[in-house]
N, C-alpha and C positions, 0 to 999 in steps of 0.2 A: 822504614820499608820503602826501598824503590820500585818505584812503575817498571814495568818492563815493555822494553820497545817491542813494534811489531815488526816482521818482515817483509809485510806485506806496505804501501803506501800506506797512509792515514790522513783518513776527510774529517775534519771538525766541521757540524752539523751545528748550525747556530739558528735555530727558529725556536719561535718563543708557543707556537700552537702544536701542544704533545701529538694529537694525528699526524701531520704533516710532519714533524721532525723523523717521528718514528717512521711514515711512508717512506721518507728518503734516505732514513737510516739503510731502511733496508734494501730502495735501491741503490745505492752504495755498495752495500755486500754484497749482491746478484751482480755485480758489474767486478767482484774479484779483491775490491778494498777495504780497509778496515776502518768503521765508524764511530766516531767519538761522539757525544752528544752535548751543547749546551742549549738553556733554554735560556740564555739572553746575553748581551755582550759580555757583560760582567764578569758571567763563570767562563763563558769562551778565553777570558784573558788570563782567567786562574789555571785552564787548564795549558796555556801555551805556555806559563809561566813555566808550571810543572814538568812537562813532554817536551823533548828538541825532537821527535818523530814522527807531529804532523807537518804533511804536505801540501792540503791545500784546506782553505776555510771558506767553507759553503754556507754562505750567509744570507737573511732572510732583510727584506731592507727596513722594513716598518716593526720594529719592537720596541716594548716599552721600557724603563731603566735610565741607566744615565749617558747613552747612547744609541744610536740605531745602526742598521747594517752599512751605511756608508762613512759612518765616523769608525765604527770598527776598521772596515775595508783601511782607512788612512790608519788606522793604529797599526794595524799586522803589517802593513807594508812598513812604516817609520822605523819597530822596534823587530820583526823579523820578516827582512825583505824577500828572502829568499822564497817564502810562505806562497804561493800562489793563491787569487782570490777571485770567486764565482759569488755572484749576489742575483739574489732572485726578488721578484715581486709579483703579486696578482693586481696590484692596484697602479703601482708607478712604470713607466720606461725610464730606464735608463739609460744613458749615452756613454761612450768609452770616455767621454770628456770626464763626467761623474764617478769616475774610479780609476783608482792609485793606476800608474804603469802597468799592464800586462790584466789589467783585471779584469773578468768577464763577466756581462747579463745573461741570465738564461728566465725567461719568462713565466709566470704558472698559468697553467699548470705545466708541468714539466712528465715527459715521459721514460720510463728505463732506458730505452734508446739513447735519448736526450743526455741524460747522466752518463751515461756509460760513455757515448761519444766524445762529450765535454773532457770529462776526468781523465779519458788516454790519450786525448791529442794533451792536453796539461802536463801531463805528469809522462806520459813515454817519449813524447816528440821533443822533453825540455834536457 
Protein backbone atom coordinates (compact mmCIF):
# COMPACT_ATOMS: atom_id res chain seq x y z
CA UNK A 1 0.00 0.00 0.00
CA UNK A 2 1.45 3.33 -0.96
CA UNK A 3 1.11 6.79 1.05
CA UNK A 4 -0.34 9.23 -0.98
CA UNK A 5 1.21 12.45 -1.34
CA UNK A 6 -0.51 15.64 -0.58
CA UNK A 7 -0.96 18.78 -2.62
CA UNK A 8 -0.79 20.85 -0.29
CA UNK A 9 3.05 21.47 1.41
CA UNK A 10 3.77 19.12 4.27
CA UNK A 11 5.23 20.10 8.12
CA UNK A 12 6.55 17.00 9.89
CA UNK A 13 5.81 17.96 13.59
CA UNK A 14 8.47 16.41 15.69
CA UNK A 15 7.80 16.95 19.56
CA UNK A 16 7.75 14.50 21.91
CA UNK A 17 4.87 16.41 24.53
CA UNK A 18 1.30 15.07 22.74
CA UNK A 19 -0.42 18.85 23.86
CA UNK A 20 2.04 20.73 22.13
CA UNK A 21 2.50 18.54 19.12
CA UNK A 22 -1.16 18.40 18.64
CA UNK A 23 -1.35 22.48 19.35
CA UNK A 24 0.90 23.00 16.50
CA UNK A 25 -0.55 20.34 14.55
CA UNK A 26 -3.18 22.30 14.16
CA UNK A 27 -1.65 25.39 13.72
CA UNK A 28 -0.12 24.16 10.79
CA UNK A 29 -3.48 23.33 9.27
CA UNK A 30 -5.16 27.00 10.25
CA UNK A 31 -2.15 28.27 8.30
CA UNK A 32 -3.34 26.06 4.89
CA UNK A 33 -0.62 23.00 5.48
CA UNK A 34 -0.56 19.57 5.89
CA UNK A 35 0.68 18.06 9.29
CA UNK A 36 2.44 15.04 9.89
CA UNK A 37 3.10 14.08 13.36
CA UNK A 38 6.21 12.40 15.07
CA UNK A 39 6.66 11.96 18.80
CA UNK A 40 10.38 11.70 18.70
CA UNK A 41 13.42 11.68 16.32
CA UNK A 42 13.28 8.28 15.57
CA UNK A 43 9.69 7.89 13.99
CA UNK A 44 10.39 11.49 12.42
CA UNK A 45 13.26 9.57 10.30
CA UNK A 46 10.87 6.56 9.61
CA UNK A 47 8.38 8.72 8.41
CA UNK A 48 11.01 10.75 5.95
CA UNK A 49 12.12 7.42 5.12
CA UNK A 50 8.57 6.54 3.86
CA UNK A 51 7.29 10.22 2.19
CA UNK A 52 9.58 12.26 -0.42
CA UNK A 53 6.35 15.04 0.33
CA UNK A 54 7.52 16.73 3.35
CA UNK A 55 8.64 20.04 3.23
CA UNK A 56 9.77 21.20 6.20
CA UNK A 57 10.52 19.48 9.73
CA UNK A 58 9.39 21.39 12.71
CA UNK A 59 11.37 20.16 15.48
CA UNK A 60 11.12 20.44 19.23
CA UNK A 61 15.08 20.61 20.45
CA UNK A 62 14.85 18.67 23.86
CA UNK A 63 13.52 15.00 23.30
CA UNK A 64 14.24 11.95 24.63
CA UNK A 65 15.50 8.89 22.34
CA UNK A 66 18.49 8.35 20.57
CA UNK A 67 18.61 11.98 19.46
CA UNK A 68 17.35 15.41 20.07
CA UNK A 69 16.09 18.17 17.75
CA UNK A 70 19.47 19.53 16.78
CA UNK A 71 21.01 16.10 15.84
CA UNK A 72 17.83 15.46 13.82
CA UNK A 73 18.20 19.22 12.35
CA UNK A 74 21.94 17.77 10.96
CA UNK A 75 20.36 14.47 9.90
CA UNK A 76 17.52 16.03 7.58
CA UNK A 77 19.83 18.31 6.33
CA UNK A 78 22.97 15.51 5.62
CA UNK A 79 20.36 12.77 4.14
CA UNK A 80 17.40 15.31 2.65
CA UNK A 81 18.89 18.64 2.04
CA UNK A 82 16.36 20.01 0.42
CA UNK A 83 13.99 19.51 3.67
CA UNK A 84 13.79 22.90 5.21
CA UNK A 85 14.19 23.05 9.21
CA UNK A 86 12.54 25.26 12.12
CA UNK A 87 13.45 23.98 15.80
CA UNK A 88 11.83 25.37 18.57
CA UNK A 89 12.49 25.52 22.46
CA UNK A 90 10.85 26.75 25.66
CA UNK A 91 14.09 26.24 27.64
CA UNK A 92 17.20 26.79 25.15
CA UNK A 93 18.10 29.74 22.50
CA UNK A 94 19.39 28.83 19.82
CA UNK A 95 21.82 30.62 17.46
CA UNK A 96 21.74 30.28 13.50
CA UNK A 97 25.46 28.91 14.38
CA UNK A 98 23.42 25.80 16.07
CA UNK A 99 21.57 24.63 12.98
CA UNK A 100 22.36 22.97 9.61
CA UNK A 101 22.42 25.92 6.61
CA UNK A 102 19.13 27.72 6.24
CA UNK A 103 17.69 26.47 9.46
CA UNK A 104 15.47 28.49 11.67
CA UNK A 105 14.69 29.23 15.83
CA UNK A 106 11.31 29.97 16.48
CA UNK A 107 10.92 30.35 20.33
CA UNK A 108 7.81 28.86 22.86
CA UNK A 109 5.64 29.59 23.15
CA UNK A 110 4.99 30.14 19.56
CA UNK A 111 1.75 31.87 18.18
CA UNK A 112 -0.48 30.95 14.77
CA UNK A 113 0.84 34.26 13.54
CA UNK A 114 4.18 33.03 14.30
CA UNK A 115 3.79 29.62 12.40
CA UNK A 116 1.97 30.82 9.63
CA UNK A 117 4.49 33.60 9.01
CA UNK A 118 7.62 31.24 9.52
CA UNK A 119 6.25 28.43 7.11
CA UNK A 120 5.27 31.08 3.95
CA UNK A 121 8.31 32.98 4.03
CA UNK A 122 9.98 28.92 4.01
CA UNK A 123 8.28 27.34 1.83
CA UNK A 124 6.60 30.42 -0.83
CA UNK A 125 9.67 32.67 -0.91
CA UNK A 126 12.06 29.38 -1.61
Amino acid sequence: MGLVESKRPVVLIVEDEFLLRMEAADMVRAAGFEAVEAANADQAIEILEARRDITVVFTDIQMPGSMDGLKLARAVRGRWPPIKIVATSGRLHVGETDLPDGGRFLPKPYSPTQINGLLRELICDS
